[in-house]
C-alpha positions in Angstrom: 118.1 -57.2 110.2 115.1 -55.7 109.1 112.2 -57.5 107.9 110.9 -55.7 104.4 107.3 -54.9 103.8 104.9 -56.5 101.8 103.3 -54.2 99.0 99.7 -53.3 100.2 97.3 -54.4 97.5 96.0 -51.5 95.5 92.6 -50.0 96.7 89.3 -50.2 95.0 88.2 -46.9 93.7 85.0 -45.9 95.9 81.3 -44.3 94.9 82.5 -40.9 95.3 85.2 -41.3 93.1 82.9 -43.1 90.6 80.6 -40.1 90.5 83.5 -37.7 90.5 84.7 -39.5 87.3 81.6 -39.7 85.6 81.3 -36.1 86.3 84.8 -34.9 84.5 83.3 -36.8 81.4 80.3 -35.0 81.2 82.4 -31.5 81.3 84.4 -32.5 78.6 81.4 -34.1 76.2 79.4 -30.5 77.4 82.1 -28.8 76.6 83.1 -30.7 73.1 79.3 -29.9 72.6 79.7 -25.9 72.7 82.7 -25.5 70.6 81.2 -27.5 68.0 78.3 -26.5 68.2 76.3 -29.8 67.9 73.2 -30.7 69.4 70.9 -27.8 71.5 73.8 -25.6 71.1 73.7 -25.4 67.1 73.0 -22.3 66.4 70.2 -21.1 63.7 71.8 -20.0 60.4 70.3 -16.7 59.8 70.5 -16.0 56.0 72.4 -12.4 55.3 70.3 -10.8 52.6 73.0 -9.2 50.2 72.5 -5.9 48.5 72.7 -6.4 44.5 75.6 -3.9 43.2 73.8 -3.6 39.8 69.5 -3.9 40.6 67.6 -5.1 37.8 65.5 -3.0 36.2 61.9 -3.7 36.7 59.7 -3.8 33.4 56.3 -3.5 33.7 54.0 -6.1 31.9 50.6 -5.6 30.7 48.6 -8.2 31.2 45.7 -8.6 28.9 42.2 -9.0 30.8 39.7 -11.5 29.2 35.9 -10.2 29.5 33.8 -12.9 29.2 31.0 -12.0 26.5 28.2 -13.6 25.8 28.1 -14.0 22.0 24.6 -13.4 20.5 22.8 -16.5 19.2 22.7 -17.0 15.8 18.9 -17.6 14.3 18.8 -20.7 12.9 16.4 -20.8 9.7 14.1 -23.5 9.5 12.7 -24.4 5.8 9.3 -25.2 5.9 7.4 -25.8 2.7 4.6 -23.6 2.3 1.6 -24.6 0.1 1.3 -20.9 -2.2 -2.6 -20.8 -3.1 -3.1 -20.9 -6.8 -4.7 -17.8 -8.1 -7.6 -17.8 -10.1 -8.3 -15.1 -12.5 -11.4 -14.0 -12.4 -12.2 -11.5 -14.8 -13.5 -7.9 -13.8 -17.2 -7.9 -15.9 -17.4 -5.0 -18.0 -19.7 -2.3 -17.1 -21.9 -2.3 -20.4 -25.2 0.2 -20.9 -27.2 -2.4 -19.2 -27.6 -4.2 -16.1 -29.8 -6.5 -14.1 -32.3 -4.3 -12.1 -33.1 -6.0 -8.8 -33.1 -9.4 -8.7 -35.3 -12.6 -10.4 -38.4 -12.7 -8.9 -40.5 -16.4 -9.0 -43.9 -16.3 -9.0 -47.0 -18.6 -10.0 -47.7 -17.9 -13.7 -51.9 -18.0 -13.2 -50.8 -14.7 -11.6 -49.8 -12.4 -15.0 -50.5 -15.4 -17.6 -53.5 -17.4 -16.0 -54.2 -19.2 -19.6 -50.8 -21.1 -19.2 -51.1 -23.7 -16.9 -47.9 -25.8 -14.7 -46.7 -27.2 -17.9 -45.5 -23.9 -18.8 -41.7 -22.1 -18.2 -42.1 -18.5 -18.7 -39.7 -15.8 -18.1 -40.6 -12.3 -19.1 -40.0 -8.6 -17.8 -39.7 -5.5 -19.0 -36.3 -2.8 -20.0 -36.1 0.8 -19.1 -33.7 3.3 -20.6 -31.6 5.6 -18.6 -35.3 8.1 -18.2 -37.0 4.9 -16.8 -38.9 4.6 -20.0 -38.9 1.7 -21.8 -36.4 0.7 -24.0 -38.0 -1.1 -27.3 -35.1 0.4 -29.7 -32.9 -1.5 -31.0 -32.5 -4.0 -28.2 -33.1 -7.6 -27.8 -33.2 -10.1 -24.9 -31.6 -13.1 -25.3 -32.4 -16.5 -23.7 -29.9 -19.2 -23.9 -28.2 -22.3 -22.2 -29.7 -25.9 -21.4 -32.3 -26.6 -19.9 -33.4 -30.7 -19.3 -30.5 -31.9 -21.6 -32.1 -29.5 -23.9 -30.2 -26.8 -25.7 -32.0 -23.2 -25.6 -31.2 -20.3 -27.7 -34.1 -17.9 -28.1 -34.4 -13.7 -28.5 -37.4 -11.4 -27.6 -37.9 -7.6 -28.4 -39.2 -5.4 -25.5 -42.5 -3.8 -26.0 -43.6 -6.8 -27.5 -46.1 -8.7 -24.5 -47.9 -5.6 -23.1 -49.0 -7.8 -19.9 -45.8 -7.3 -18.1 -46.2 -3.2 -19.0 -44.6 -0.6 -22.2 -41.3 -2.5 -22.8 -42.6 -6.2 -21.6 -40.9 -9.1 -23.2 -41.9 -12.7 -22.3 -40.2 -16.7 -23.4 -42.8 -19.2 -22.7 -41.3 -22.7 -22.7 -43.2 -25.7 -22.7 -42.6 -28.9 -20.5 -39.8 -27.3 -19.2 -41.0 -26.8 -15.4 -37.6 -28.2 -14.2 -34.9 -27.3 -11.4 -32.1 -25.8 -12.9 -29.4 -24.1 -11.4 -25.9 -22.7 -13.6 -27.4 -23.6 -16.9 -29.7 -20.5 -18.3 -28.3 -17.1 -19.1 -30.0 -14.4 -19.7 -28.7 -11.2 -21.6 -29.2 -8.0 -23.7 -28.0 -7.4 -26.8 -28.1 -4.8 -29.8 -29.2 -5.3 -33.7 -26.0 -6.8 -34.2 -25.7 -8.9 -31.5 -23.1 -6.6 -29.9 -24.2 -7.0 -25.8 -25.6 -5.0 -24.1 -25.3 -6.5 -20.7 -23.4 -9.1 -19.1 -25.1 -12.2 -19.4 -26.9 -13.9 -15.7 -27.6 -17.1 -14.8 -31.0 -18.0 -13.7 -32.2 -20.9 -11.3 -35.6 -22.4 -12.1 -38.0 -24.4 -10.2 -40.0 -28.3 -10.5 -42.6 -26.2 -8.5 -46.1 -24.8 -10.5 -46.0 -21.6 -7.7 -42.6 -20.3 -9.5 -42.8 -21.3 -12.7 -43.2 -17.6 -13.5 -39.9 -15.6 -13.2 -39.5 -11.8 -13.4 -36.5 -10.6 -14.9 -35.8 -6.5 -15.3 -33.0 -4.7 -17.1 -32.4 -1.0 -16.5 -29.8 1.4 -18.7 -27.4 3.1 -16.7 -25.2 4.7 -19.1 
């Protein structure tokens, strides 16, 4: 009678077929890889650029361009008071027959009128007509103003003192040897009192060597 065998234990699976294993599961994970395209394998969508059917008309724009100008300043005003002068009208003298020829001349009156010492205020002179004679006709010389606080209002006829020459005139005031300056006039006048000149002012002196004062009149029209 036979004697039956006993079942060999099952063998252990050895390094080769380990690697051999590991191997076939690789492929199939490579291989799952491709077809599905995962991982390196994925390929790069490349976009299809599609042809429109119907292309949309392109309308042009205009686009406005800005220039940048530079806007001219505007003047400002400033107000600033200004002081106008005040005018003063002085009147234009009238040109009359008559005027003052040259100008007052002082002088010590022991020159012409020795006999009338310091105490003595003498103005005199002569007139000549439009010939350079003199002019006794119908003419006067008037003396008037203030002298000292002292009102003076006095006329003389040329040709009447003969030491100052044909047509010599002369007022000889007494204690008035003063200075005076924008107080005595002088002027010419007609018979009627009508004048014949513009009136001047004379400046006298508090001095005995110009208590004498020349004034002349000449015509010259």
């Amino acid at each position: 009678m036979a004697t039956p065998r006993r079942p060999e234990p099952p063998k252990k699976m050895g390094f080769m077929g380990f690697v051999f294993l590991l191997g076939i599961i690789a492929g199939m994970v490579w291989l799952g890889m491709l077809i599905f395209q995962l991982g390196p394998y994925r390929s790069e969508e490349v976009p299809v650029m599609t042809t429109p059917t119907n292309p949309i008309p392109l309308i042009p724009t205009h686009t406005p361009r800005l220039w940048m100008t530079e806007e001219p300043a505007v003047p400002t005003s400033t107000i600033t008071q200004t002081l106008m002068p005040t005018i003063t009208v002085t009147p234009t003298p009238k040109i009359l027959p008559f005027i003052l020829f040259g100008e007052p001349e002082p002088m010590s009156s022991a020159v012409i009128r020795p006999q009338l010492d310091c105490d003595w205020l003498v103005i005199a002179g002569q007139v000549w007509d439009l010939q350079g004679e003199a002019a006794t006709d119908s003419v006067s010389v008037h003396l008037f103003g203030e002298l000292n606080g002292f009102a003076v209002d006095e006329f003389r006829h040329p040709g009447a003192e003969k030491a100052y020459g044909e047509s010599g005139y002369e007022f000889a005031l007494e204690g008035f040897v003063v200075d005076s300056e924008d107080s005595l006039y002088i002027q010419l006048v007609d018979a009627n009192n009508v004048p014949l000149s513009n009136p001047y002012l004379l400046q006298t002196f508090n001095d005995c060597q110009m208590n004498l004062i020349l004034v002349n009149f000449k015509q010259v029209r």
